[in-house]
PyMOL Python script that loads the backbone (N, CA, C, O; Angstrom):
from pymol import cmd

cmd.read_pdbstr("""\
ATOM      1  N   UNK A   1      21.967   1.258  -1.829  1.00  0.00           N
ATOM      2  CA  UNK A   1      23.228   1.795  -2.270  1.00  0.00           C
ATOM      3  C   UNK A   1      23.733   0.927  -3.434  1.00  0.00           C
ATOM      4  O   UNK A   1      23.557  -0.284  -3.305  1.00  0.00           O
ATOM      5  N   UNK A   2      24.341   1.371  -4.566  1.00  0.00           N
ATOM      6  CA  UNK A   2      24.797   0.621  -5.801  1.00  0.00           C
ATOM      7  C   UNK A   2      26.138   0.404  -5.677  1.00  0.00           C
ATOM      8  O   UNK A   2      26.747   1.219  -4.985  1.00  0.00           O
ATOM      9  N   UNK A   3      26.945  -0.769  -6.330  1.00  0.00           N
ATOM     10  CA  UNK A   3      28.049  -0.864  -5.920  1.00  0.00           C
ATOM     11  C   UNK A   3      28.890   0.301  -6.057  1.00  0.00           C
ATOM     12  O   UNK A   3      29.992  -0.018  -5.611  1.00  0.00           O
ATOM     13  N   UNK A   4      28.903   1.324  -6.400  1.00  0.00           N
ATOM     14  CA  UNK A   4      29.835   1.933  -7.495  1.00  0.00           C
ATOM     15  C   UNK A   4      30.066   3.366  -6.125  1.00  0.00           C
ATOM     16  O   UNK A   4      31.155   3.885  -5.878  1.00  0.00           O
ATOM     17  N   UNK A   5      28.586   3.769  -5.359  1.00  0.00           N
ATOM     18  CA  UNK A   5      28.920   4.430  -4.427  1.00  0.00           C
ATOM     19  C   UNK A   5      29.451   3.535  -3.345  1.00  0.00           C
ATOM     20  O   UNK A   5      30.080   4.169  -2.497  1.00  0.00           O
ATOM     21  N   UNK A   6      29.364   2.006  -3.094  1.00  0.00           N
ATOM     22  CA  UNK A   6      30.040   1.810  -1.590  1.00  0.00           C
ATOM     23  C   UNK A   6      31.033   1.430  -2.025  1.00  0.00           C
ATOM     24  O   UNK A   6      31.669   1.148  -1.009  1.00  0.00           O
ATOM     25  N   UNK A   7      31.989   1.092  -3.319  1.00  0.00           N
ATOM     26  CA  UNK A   7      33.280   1.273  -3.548  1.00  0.00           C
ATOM     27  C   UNK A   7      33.776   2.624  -3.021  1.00  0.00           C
ATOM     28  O   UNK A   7      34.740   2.595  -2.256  1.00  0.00           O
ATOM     29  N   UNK A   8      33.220   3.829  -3.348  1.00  0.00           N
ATOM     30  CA  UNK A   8      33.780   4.994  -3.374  1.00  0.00           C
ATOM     31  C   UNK A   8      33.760   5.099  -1.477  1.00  0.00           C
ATOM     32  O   UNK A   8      34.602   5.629  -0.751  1.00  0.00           O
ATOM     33  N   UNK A   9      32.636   4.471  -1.138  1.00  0.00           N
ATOM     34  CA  UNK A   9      32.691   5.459   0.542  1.00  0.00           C
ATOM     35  C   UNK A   9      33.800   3.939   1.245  1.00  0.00           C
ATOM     36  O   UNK A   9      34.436   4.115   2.284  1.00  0.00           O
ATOM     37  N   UNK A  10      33.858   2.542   0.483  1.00  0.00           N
ATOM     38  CA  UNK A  10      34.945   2.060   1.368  1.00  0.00           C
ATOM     39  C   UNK A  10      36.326   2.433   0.719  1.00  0.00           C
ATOM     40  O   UNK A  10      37.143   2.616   1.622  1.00  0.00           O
ATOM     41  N   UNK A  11      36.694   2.553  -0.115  1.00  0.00           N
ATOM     42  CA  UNK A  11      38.253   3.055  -0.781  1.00  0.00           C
ATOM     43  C   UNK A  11      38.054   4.717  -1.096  1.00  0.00           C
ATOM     44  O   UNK A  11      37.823   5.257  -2.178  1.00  0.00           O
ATOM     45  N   UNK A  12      38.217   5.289   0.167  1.00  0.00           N
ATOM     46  CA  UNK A  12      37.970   7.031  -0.143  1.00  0.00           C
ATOM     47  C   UNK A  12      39.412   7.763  -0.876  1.00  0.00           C
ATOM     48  O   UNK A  12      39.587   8.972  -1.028  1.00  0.00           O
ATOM     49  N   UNK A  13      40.351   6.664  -1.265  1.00  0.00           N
ATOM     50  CA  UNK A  13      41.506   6.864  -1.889  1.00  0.00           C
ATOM     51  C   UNK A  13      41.036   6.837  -3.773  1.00  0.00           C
ATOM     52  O   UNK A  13      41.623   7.231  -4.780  1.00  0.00           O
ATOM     53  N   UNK A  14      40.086   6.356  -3.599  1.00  0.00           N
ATOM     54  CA  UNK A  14      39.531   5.688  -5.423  1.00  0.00           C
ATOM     55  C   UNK A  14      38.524   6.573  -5.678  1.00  0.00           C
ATOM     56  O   UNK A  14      37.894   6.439  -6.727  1.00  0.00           O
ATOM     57  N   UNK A  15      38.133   7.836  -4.586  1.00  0.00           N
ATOM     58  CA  UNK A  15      36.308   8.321  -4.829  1.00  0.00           C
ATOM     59  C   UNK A  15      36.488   9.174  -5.991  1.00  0.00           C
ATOM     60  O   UNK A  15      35.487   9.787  -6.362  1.00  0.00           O
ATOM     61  N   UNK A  16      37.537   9.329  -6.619  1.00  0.00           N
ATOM     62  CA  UNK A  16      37.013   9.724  -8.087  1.00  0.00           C
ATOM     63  C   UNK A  16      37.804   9.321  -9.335  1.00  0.00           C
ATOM     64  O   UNK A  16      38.261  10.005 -10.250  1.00  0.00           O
ATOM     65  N   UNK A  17      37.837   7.590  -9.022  1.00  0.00           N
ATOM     66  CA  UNK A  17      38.386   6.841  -9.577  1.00  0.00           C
ATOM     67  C   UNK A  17      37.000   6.014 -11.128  1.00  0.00           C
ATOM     68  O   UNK A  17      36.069   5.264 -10.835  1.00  0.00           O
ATOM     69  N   UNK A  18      37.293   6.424 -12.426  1.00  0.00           N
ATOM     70  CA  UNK A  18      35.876   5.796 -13.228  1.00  0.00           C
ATOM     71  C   UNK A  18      36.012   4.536 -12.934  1.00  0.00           C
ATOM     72  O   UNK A  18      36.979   3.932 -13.399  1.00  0.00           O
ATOM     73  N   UNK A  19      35.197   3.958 -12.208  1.00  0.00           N
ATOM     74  CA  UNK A  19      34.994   2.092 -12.325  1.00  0.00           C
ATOM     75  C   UNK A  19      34.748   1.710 -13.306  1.00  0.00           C
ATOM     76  O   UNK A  19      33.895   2.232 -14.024  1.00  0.00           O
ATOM     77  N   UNK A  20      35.442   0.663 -13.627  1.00  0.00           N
ATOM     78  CA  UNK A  20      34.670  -0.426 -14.986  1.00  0.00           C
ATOM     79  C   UNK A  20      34.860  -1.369 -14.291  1.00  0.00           C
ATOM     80  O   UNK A  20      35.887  -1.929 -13.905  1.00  0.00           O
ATOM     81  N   UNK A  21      33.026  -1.663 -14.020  1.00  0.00           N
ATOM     82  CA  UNK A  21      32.802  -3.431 -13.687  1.00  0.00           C
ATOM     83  C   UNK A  21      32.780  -4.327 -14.889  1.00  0.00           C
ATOM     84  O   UNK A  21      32.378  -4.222 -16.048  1.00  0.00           O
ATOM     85  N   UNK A  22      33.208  -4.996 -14.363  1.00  0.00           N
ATOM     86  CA  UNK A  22      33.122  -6.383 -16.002  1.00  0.00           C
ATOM     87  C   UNK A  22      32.328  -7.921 -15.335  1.00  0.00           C
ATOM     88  O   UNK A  22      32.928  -8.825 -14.753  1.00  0.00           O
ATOM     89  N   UNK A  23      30.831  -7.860 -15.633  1.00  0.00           N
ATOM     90  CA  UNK A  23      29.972  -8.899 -15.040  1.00  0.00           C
ATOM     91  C   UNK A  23      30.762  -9.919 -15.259  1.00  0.00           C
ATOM     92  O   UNK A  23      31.401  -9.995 -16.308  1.00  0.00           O
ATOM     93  N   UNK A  24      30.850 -11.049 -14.098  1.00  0.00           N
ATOM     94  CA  UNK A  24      31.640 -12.277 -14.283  1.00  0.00           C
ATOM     95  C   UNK A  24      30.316 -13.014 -14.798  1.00  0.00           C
ATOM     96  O   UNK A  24      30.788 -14.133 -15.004  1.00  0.00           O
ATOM     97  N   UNK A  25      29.400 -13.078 -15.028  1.00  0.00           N
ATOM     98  CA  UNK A  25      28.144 -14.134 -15.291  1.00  0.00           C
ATOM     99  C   UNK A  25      27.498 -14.276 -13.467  1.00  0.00           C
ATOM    100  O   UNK A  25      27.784 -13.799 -12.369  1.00  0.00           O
ATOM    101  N   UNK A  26      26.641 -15.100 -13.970  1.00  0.00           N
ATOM    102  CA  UNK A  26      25.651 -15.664 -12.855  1.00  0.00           C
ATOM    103  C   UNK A  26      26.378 -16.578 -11.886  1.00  0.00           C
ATOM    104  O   UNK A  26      27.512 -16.924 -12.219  1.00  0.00           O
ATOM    105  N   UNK A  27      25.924 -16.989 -10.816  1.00  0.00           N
ATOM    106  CA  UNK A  27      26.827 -17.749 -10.192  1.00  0.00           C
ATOM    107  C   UNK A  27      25.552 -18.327  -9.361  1.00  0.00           C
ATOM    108  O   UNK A  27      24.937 -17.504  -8.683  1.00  0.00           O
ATOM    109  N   UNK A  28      24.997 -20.019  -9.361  1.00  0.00           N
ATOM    110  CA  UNK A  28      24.218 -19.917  -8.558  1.00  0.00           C
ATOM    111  C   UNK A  28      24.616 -20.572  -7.644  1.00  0.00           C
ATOM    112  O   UNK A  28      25.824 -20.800  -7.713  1.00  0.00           O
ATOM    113  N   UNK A  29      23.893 -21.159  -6.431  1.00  0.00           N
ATOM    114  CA  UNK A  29      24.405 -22.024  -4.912  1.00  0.00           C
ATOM    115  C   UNK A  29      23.321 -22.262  -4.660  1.00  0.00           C
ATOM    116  O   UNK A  29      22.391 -21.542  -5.022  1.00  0.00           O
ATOM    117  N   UNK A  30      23.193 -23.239  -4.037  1.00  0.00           N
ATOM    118  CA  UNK A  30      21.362 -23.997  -3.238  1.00  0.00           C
ATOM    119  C   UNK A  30      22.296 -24.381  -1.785  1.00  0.00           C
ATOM    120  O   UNK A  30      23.388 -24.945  -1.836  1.00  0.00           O
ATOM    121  N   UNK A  31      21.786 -24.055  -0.826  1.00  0.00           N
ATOM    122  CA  UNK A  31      22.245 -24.378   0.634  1.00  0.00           C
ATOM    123  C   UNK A  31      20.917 -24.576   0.851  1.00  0.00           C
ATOM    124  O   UNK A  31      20.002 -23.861   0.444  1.00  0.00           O
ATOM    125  N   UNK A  32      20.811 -25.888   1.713  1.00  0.00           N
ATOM    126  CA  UNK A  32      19.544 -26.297   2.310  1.00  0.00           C
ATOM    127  C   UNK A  32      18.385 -25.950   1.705  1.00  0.00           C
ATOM    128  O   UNK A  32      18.344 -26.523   0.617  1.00  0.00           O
ATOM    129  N   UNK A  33      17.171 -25.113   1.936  1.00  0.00           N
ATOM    130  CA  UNK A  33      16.475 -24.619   0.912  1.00  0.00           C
ATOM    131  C   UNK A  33      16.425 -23.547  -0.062  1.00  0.00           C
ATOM    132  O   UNK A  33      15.620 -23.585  -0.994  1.00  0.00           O
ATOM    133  N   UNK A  34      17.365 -22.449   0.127  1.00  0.00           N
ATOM    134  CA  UNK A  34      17.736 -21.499  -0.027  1.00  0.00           C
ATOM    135  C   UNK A  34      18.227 -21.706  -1.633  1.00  0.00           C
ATOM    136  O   UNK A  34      18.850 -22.756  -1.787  1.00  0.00           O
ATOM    137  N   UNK A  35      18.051 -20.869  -2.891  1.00  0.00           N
ATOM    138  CA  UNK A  35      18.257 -20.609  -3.719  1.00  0.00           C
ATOM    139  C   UNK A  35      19.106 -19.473  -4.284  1.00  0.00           C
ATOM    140  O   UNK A  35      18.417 -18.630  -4.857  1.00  0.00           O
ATOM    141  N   UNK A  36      20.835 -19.146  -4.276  1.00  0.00           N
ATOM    142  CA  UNK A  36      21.146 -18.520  -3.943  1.00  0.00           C
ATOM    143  C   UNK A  36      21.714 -17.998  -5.286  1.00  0.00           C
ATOM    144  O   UNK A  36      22.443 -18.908  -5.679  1.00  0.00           O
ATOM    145  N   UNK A  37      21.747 -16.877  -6.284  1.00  0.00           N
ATOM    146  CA  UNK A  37      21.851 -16.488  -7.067  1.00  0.00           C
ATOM    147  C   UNK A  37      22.868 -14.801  -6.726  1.00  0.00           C
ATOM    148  O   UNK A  37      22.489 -13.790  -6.135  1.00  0.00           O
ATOM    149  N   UNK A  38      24.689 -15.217  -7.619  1.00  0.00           N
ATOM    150  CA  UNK A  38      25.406 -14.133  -7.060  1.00  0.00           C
ATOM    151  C   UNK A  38      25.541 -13.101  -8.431  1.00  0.00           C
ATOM    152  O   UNK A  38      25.446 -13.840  -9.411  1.00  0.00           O
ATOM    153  N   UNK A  39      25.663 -12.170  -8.721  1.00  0.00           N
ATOM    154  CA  UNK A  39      26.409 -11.534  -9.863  1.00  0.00           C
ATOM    155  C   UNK A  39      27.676 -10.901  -9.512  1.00  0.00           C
ATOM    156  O   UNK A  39      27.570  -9.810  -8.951  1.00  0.00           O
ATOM    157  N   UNK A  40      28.958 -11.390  -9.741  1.00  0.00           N
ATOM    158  CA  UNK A  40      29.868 -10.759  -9.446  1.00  0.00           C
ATOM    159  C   UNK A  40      30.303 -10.165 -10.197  1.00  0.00           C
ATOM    160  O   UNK A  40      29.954 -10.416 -11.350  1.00  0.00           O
ATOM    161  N   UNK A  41      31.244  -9.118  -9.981  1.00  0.00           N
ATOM    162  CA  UNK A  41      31.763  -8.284 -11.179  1.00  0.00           C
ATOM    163  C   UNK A  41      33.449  -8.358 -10.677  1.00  0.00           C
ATOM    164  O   UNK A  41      33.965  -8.605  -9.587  1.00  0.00           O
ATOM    165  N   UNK A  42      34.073  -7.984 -12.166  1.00  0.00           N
ATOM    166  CA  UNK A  42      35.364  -7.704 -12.250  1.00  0.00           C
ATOM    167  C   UNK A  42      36.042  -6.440 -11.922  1.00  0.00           C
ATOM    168  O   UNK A  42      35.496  -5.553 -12.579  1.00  0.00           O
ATOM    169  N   UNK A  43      36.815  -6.054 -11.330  1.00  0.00           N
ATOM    170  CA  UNK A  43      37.347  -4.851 -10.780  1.00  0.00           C
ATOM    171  C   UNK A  43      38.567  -4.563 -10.576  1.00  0.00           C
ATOM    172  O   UNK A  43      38.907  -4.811  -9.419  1.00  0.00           O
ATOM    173  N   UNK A  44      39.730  -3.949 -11.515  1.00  0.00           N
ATOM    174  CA  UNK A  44      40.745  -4.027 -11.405  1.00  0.00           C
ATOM    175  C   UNK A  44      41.118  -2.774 -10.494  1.00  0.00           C
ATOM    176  O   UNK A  44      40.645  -1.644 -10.616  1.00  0.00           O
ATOM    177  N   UNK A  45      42.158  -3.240  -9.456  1.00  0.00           N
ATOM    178  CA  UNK A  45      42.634  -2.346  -8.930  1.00  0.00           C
ATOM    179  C   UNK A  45      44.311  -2.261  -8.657  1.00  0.00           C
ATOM    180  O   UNK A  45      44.930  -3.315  -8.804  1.00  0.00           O
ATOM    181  N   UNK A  46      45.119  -0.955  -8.236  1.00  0.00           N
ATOM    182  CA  UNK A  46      46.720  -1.259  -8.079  1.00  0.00           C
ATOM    183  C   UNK A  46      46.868  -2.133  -7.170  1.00  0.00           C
ATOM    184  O   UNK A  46      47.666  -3.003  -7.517  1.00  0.00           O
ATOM    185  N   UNK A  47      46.477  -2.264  -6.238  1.00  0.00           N
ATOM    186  CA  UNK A  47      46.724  -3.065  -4.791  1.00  0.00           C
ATOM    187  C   UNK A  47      45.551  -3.511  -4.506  1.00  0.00           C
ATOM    188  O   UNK A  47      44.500  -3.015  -4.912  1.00  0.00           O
ATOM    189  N   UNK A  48      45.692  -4.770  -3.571  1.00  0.00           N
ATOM    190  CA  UNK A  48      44.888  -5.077  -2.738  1.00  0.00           C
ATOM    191  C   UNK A  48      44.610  -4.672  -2.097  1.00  0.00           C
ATOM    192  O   UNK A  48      45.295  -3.654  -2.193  1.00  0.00           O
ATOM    193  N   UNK A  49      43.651  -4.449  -0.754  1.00  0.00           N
ATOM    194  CA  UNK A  49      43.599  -4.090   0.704  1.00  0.00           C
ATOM    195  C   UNK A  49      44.142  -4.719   1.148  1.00  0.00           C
ATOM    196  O   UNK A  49      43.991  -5.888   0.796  1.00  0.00           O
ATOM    197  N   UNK A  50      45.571  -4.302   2.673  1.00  0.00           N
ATOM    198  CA  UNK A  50      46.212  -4.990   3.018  1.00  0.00           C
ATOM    199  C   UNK A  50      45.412  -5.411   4.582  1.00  0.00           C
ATOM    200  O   UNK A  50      45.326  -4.504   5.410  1.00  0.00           O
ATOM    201  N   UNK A  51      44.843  -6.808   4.936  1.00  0.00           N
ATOM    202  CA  UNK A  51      44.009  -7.366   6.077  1.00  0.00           C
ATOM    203  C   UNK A  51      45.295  -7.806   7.115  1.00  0.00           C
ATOM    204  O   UNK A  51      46.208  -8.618   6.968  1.00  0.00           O
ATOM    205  N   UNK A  52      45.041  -7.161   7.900  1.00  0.00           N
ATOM    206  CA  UNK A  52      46.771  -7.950   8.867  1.00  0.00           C
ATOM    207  C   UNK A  52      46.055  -9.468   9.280  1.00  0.00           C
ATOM    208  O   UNK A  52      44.954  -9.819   9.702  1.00  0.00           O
ATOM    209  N   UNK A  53      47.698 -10.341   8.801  1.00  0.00           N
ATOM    210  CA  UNK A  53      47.025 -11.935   8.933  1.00  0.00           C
ATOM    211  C   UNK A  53      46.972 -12.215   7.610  1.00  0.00           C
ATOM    212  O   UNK A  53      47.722 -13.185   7.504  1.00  0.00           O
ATOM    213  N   UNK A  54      46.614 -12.002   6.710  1.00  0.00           N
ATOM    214  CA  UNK A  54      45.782 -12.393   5.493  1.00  0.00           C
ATOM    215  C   UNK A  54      47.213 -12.342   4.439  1.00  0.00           C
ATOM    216  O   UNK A  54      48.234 -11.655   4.417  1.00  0.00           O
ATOM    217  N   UNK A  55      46.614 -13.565   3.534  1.00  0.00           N
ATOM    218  CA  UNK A  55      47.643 -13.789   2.977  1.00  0.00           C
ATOM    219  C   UNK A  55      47.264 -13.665   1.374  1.00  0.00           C
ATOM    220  O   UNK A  55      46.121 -14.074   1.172  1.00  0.00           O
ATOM    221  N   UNK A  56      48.053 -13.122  -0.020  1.00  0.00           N
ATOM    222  CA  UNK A  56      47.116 -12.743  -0.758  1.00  0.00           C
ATOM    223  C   UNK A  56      47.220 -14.606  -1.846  1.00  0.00           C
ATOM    224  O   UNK A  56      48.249 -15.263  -2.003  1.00  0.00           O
ATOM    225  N   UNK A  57      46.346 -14.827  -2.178  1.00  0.00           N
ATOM    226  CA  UNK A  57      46.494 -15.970  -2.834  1.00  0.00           C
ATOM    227  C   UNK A  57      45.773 -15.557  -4.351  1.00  0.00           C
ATOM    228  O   UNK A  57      44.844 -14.750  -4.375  1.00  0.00           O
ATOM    229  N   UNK A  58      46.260 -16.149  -5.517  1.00  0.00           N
ATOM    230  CA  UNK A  58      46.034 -16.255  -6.883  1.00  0.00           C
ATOM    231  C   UNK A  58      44.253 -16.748  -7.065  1.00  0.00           C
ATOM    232  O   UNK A  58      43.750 -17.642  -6.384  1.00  0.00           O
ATOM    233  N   UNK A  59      43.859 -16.328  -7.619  1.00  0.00           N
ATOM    234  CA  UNK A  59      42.146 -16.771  -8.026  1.00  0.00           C
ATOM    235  C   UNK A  59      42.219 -18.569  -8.595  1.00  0.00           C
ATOM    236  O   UNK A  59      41.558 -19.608  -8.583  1.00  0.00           O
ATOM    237  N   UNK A  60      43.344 -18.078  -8.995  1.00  0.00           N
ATOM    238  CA  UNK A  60      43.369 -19.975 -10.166  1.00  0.00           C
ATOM    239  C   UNK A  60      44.176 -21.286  -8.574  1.00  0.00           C
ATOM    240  O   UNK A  60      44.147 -22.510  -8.455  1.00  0.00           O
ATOM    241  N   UNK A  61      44.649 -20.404  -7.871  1.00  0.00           N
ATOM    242  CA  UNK A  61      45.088 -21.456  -6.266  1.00  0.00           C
ATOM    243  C   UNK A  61      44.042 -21.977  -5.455  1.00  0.00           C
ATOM    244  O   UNK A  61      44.076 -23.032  -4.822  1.00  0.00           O
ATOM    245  N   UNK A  62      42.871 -20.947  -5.538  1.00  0.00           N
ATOM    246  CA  UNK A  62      42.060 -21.133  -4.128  1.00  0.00           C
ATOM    247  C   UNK A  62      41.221 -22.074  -3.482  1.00  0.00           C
ATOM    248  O   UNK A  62      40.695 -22.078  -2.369  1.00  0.00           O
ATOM    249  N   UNK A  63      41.208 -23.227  -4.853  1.00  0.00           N
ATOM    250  CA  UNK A  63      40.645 -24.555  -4.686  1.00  0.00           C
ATOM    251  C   UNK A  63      41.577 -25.828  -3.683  1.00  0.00           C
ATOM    252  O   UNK A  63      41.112 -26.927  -3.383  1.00  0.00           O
ATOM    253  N   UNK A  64      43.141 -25.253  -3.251  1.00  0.00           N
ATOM    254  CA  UNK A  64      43.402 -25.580  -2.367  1.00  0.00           C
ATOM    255  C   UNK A  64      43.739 -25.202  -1.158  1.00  0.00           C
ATOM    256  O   UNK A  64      44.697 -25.602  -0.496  1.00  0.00           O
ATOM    257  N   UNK A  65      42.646 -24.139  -0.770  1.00  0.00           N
ATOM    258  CA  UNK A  65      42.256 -23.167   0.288  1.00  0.00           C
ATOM    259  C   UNK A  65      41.383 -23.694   0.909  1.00  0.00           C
ATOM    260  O   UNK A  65      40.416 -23.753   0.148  1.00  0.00           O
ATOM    261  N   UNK A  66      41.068 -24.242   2.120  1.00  0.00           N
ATOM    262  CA  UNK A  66      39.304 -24.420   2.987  1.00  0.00           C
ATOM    263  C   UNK A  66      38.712 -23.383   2.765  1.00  0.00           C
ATOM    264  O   UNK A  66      38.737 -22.458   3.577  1.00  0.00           O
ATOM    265  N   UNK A  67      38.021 -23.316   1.560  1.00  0.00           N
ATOM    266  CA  UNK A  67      36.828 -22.291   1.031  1.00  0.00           C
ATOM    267  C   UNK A  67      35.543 -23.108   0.933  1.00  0.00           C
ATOM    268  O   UNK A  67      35.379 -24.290   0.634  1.00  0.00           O
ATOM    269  N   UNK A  68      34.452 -21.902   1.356  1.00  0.00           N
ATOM    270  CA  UNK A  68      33.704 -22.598   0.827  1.00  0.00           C
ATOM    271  C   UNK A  68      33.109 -23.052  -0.732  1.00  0.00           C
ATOM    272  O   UNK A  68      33.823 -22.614  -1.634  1.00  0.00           O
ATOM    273  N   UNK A  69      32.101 -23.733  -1.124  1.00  0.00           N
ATOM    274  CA  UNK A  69      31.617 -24.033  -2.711  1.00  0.00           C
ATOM    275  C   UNK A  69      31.302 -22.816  -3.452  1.00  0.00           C
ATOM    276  O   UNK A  69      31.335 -22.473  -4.634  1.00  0.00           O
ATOM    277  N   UNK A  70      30.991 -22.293  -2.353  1.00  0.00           N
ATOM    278  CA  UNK A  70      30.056 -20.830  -3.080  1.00  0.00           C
ATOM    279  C   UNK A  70      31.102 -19.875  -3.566  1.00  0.00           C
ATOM    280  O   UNK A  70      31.019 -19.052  -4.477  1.00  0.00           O
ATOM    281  N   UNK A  71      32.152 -20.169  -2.732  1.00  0.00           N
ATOM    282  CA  UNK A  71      33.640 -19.281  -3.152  1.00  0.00           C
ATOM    283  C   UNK A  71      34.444 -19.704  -4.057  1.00  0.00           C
ATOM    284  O   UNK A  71      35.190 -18.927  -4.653  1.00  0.00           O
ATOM    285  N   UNK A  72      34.407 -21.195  -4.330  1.00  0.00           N
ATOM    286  CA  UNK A  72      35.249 -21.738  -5.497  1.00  0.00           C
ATOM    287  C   UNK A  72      34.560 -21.465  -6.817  1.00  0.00           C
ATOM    288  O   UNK A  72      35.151 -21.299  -7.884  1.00  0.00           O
ATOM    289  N   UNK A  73      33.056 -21.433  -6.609  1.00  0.00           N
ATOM    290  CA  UNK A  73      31.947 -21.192  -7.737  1.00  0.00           C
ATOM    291  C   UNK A  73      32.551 -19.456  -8.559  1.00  0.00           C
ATOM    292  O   UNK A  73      32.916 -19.256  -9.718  1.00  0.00           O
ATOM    293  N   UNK A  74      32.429 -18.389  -7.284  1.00  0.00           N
ATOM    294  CA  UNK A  74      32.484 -17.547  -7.817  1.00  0.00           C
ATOM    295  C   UNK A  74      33.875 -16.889  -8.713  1.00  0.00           C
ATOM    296  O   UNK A  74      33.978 -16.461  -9.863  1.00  0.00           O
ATOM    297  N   UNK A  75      35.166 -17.093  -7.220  1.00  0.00           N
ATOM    298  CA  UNK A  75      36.405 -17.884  -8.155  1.00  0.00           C
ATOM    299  C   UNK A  75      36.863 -17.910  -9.584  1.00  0.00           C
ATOM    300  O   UNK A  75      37.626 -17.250 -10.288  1.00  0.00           O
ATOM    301  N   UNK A  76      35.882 -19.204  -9.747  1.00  0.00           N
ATOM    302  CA  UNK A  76      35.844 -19.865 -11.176  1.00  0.00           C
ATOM    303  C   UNK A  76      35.189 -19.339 -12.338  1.00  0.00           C
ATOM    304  O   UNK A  76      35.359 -19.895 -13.423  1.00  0.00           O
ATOM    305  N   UNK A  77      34.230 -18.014 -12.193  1.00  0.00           N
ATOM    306  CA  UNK A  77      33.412 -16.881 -12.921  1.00  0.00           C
ATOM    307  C   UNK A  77      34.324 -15.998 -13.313  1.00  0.00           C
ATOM    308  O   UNK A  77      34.548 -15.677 -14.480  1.00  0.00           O
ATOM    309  N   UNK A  78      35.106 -15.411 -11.907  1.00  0.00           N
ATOM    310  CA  UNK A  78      36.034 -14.700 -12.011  1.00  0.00           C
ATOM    311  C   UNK A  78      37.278 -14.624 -12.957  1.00  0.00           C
ATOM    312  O   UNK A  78      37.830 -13.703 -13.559  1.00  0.00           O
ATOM    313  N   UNK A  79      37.509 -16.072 -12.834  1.00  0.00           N
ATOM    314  CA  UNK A  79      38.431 -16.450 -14.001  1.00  0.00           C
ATOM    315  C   UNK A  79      38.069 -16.790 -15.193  1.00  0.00           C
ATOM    316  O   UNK A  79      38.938 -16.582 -16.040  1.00  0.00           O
ATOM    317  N   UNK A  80      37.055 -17.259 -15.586  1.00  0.00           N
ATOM    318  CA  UNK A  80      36.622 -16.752 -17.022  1.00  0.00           C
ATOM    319  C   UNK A  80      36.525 -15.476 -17.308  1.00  0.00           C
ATOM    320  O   UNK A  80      37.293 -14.963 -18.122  1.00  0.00           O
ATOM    321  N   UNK A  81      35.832 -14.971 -16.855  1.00  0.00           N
ATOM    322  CA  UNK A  81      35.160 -13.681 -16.915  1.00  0.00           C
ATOM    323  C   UNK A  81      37.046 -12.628 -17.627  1.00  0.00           C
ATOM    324  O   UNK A  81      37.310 -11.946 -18.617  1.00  0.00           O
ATOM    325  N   UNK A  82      37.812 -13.090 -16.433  1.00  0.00           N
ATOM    326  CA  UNK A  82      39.527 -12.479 -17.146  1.00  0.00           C
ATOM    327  C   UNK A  82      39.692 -13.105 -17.859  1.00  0.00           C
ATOM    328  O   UNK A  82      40.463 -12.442 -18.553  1.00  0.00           O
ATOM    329  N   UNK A  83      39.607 -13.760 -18.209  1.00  0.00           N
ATOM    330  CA  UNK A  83      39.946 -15.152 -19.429  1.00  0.00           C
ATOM    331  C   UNK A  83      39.236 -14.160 -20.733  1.00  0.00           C
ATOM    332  O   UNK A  83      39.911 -13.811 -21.702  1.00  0.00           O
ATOM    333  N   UNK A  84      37.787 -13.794 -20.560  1.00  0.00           N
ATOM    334  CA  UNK A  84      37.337 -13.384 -21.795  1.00  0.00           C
ATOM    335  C   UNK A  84      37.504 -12.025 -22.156  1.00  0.00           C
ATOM    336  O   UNK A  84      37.441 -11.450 -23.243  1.00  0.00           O
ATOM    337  N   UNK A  85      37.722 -11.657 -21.053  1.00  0.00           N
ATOM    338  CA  UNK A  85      38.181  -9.992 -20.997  1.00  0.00           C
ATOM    339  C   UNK A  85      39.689  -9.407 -21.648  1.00  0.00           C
ATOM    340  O   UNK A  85      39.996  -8.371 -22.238  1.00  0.00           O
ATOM    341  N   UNK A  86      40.512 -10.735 -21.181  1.00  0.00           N
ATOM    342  CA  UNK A  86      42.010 -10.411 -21.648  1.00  0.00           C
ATOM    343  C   UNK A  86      41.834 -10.813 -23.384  1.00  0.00           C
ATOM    344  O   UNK A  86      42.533 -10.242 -24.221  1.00  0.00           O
ATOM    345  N   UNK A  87      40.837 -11.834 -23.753  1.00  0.00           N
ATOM    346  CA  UNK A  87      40.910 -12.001 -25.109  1.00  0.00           C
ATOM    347  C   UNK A  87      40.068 -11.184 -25.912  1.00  0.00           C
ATOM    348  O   UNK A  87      39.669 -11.753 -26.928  1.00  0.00           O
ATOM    349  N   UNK A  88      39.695 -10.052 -25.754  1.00  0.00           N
ATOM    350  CA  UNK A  88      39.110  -9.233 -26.338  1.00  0.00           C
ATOM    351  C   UNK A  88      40.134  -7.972 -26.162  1.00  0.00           C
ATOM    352  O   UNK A  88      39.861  -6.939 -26.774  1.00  0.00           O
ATOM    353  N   UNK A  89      40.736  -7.998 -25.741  1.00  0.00           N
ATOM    354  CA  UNK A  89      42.294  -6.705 -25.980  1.00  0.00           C
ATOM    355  C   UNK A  89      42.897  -7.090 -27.288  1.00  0.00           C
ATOM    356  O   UNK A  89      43.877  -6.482 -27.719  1.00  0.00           O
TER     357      UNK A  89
END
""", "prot")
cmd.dss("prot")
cmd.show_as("cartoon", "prot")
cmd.util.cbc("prot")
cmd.orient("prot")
């Protein structure tokens, strides 16, 4: 399945919404032996999903969150990635 259909079958409010992903870059992680290589993409949406419990925190905060590396890594893609996106408007 490609991202673009399991966006549509988990947000059945968006299923005929045009996506524009915006690649954040590569993101890699090594855990134990494991070689772990992410591509995340950018995805603007009106709202969040609301998780009961869950609290929504800023991308540029989350380094003082108990996250893991692999999450501050990607995070930190994320925010370039808007960083280069907003300077090309």
């Amino acid at each position: 399945m490609d991202l673009i259909t399991f966006l549509r079958k988990e947000l059945p409010e968006e299923r005929n919404r045009d996506w524009e992903l915006v690649p954040a870059g590569k993101v890699r992680h090594a855990v134990t032996y494991r070689a772990i290589t992410l591509l995340p993409f950018l995805i603007e949406v009106k709202n969040l999903p609301r998780v009961a419990g869950a609290k929504q925190v800023p991308l540029a905060d989350i380094s003082s969150l108990p996250v893991s590396n692999l999450t501050r890594k990607v995070a930190r893609a994320a925010l370039a990635a808007a960083t280069l996106a907003r300077a090309k408007q």
